[in-house]
C-alpha positions in Angstrom: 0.2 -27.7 29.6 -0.2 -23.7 30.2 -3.9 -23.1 30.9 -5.7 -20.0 29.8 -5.9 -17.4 32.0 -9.6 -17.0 33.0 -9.5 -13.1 31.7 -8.7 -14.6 28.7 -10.6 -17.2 28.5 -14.1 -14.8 29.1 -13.4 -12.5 26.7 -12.9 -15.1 23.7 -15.9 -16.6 25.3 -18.0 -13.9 25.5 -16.0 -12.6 21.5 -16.8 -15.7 20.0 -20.9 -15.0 21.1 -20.6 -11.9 19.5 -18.9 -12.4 16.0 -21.2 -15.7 15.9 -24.3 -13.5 16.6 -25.1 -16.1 19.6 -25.2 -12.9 21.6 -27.7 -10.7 18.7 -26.8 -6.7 18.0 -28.9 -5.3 20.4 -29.4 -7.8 23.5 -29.1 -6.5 26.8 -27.1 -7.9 29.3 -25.2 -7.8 32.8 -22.5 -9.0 34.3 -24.4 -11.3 36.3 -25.8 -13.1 33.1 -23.0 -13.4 31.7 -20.8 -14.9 35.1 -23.8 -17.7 34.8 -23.9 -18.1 31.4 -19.6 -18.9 31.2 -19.8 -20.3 34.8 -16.8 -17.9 35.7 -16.6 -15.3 38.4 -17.2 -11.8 38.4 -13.6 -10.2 38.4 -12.5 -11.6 34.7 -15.7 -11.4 33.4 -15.4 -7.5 34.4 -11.8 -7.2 32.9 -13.2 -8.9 29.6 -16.5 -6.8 29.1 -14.0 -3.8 29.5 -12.1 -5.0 26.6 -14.6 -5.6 24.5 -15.9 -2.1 25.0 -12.6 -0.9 24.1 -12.7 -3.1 20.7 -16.4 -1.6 20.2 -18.3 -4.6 20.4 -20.3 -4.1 23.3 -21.6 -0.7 25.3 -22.8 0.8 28.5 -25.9 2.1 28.7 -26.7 3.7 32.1 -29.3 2.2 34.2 -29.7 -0.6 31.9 -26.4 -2.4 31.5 -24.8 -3.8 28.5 -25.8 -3.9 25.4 -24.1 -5.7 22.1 -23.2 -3.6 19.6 -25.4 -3.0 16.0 -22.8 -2.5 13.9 -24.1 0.5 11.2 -23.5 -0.1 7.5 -20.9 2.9 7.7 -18.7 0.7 9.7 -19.0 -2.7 8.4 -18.1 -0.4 5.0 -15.0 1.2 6.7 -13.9 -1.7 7.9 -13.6 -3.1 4.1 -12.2 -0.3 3.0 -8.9 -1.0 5.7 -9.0 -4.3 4.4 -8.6 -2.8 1.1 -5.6 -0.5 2.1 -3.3 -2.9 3.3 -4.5 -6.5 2.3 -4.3 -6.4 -1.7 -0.3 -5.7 -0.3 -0.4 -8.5 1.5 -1.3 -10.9 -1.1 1.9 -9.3 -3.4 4.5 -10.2 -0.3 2.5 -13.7 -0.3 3.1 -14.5 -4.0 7.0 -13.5 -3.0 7.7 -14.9 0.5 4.8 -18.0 0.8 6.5 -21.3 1.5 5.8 -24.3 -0.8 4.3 -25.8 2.1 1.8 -23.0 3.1 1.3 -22.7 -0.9 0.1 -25.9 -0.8 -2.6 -25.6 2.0 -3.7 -22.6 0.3 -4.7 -25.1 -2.6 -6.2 -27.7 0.0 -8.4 -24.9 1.3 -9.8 -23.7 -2.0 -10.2 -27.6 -3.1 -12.4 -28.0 0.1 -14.6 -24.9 -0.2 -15.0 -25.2 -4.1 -17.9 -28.2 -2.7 -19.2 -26.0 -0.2 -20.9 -22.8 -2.5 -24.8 -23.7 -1.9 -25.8 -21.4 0.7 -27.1 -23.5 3.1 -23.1 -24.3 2.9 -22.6 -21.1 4.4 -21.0 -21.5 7.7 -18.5 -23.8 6.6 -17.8 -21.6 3.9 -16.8 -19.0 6.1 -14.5 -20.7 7.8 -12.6 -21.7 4.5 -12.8 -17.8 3.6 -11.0 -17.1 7.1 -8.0 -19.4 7.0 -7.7 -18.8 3.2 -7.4 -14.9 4.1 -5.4 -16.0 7.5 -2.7 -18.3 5.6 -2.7 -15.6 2.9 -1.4 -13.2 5.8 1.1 -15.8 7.4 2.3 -16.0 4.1 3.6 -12.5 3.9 6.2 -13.3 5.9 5.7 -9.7 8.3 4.0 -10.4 11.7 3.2 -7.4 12.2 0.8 -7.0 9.6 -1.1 -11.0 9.8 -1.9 -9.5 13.8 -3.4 -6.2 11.8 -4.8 -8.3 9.6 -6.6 -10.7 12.3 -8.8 -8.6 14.1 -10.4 -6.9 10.7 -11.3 -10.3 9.6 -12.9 -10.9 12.9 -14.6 -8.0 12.2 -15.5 -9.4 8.9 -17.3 -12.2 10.6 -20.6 -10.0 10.6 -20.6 -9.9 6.9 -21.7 -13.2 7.2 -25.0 -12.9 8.5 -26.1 -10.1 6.9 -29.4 -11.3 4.5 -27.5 -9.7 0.9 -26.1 -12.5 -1.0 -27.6 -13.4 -3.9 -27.9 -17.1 -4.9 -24.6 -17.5 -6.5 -22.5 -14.9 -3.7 -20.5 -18.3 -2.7 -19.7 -18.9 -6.5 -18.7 -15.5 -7.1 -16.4 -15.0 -3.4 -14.7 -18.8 -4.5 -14.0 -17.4 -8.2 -12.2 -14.1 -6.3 -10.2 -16.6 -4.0 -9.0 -18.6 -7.3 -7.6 -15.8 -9.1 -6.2 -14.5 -6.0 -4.3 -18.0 -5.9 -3.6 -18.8 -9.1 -1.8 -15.4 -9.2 0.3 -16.6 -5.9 1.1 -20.2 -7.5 2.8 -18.0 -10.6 4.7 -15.5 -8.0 3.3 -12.7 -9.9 3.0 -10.2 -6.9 1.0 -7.4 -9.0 -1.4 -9.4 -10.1 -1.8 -11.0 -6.7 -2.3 -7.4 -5.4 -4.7 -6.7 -8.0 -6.9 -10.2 -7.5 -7.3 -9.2 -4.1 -8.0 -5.7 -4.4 -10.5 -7.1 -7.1 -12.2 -9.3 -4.6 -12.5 -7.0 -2.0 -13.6 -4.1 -3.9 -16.4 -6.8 -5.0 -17.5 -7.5 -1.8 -17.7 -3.9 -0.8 -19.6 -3.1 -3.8 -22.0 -6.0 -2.9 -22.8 -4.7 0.4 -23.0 -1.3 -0.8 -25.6 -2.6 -3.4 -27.6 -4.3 -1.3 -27.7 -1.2 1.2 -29.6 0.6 -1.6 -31.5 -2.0 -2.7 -33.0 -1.8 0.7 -33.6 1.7 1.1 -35.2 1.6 -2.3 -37.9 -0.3 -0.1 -37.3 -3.7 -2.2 -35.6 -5.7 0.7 -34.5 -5.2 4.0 -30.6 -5.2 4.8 -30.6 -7.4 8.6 -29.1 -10.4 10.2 -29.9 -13.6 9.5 -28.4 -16.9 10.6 -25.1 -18.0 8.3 -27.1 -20.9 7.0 -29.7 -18.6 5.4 -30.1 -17.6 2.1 -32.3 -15.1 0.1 -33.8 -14.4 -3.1 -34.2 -10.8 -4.0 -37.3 -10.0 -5.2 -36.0 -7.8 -8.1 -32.2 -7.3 -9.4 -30.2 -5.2 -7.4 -29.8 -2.0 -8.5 -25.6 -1.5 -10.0 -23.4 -0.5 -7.1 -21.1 2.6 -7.1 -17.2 2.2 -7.0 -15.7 1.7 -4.3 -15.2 4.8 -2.7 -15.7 6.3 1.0 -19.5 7.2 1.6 -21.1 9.8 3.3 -22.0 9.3 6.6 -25.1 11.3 6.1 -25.7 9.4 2.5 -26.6 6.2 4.8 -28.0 6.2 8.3 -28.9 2.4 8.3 -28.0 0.2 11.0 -28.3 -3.1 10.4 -30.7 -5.2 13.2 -31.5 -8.4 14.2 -33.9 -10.3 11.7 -36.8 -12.2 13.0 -38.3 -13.7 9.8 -37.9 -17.3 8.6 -35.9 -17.4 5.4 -35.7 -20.2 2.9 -32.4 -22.4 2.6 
């Protein structure tokens, strides 16, 4: 058996930390602290920080080291609005090219995570949401687009621990992936497209939503563990459509949260 180089094997190390928010948006840290804390040497743990600076998920601050990367509301919002270019696309070739065999995952995976929409349910959740979207990709049949496809829903990760979702976010997201199934099961590629365009223009608008709901000085849009869950105090104001925002409309950046949240 091949083993994994050891570039390789610090940056999904140090990746995984990231897009789990083990390593919070914000933290400092050296190379030193991070050799110790993967129990690797220096050289690929240098080669791997350099491609995660690259990718944007961590930066160098002179005199002071590294620091993970807050990602702003502007580019957690852009990076939906990719997934909305090409994915709804995606799901059409699906419905077309998905093998009865992949089909029939797809069905396992929405059986499992239709039992998992509490949100102290959440992590598990999420990883439902990823392979559904994943297998949804492989099912296009076009390689090229499932690797495109990959590292935006890696992306996505953060999503997940951002303190928005109201109550019922897992109901409403496991709705979305049912209609964007149910269209696939019937081979109807433009209803597949529009199901998924549906379900991410629904996320976006959620995000966006709870962006202004925060500014309004009603909540506060941070990070919170994936297990957490919160009540807003008051409804959410109705989002916009889903279309590009200024980047002088919104200046927030989202941070880490330090208060205690109910489950």
């Amino acid at each position: 058996m091949t083993k994994t180089p050891l570039t390789v094997q610090a940056y999904e190390e140090i990746k995984g930390r990231i897009l789990s928010m083990e390593l919070r948006p914000g933290q400092f840290l050296n190379e030193s602290t991070l050799c110790e804390m993967l129990g690797l040497g220096r050289m690929p743990v240098h080669q791997a920080i350099h491609r995660l600076q690259t990718e944007g998920l961590l930066e160098v601050i002179p005199r002071k080291g590294l620091v993970v990367r807050s990602d702003s509301l502007h580019d957690i919002l852009e990076m939906l609005e990719a997934r909305m270019a090409i994915e709804p696309n995606i799901a059409a070739m699906a419905a077309e090219r998905i093998s009865a065999q992949s089909l029939e995952g797809l069905k396992g995976l929405l059986h499992d995570s239709k039992h998992l929409v509490h949100q102290t349910q959440r992590s598990a959740f999420r990883a439902i949401d990823r392979a559904f979207h994943l297998a949804i990709g492989e099912g296009a049949g076009n390689r090229t687009l499932a690797e495109t496809l990959r590292p935006l829903h890696e992306r996505s990760d953060l999503i997940w621990h951002l303190r928005i979702m109201p109550k019922d976010g897992l109901q409403v997201t496991q709705r979305e992936h049912e209609a964007v199934l149910k269209a696939i099961v019937r081979r109807d590629s433009q209803a597949a497209r529009e199901a998924m365009q549906a379900h991410l223009r629904s996320l976006y608008q959620r995000v966006l939503a709870a962006s202004l709901h925060a500014q309004s000085g009603a909540a506060s849009l941070s990070l919170a563990p994936a297990g957490a869950s919160v009540s807003p105090s008051r409804k959410s104001p109705r989002a916009p459509r889903a279309t590009r925002t200024s980047r002088g409309a919104l200046p927030m950046r989202l941070s880490p949260s330090h208060s205690k949240e109910r489950s």
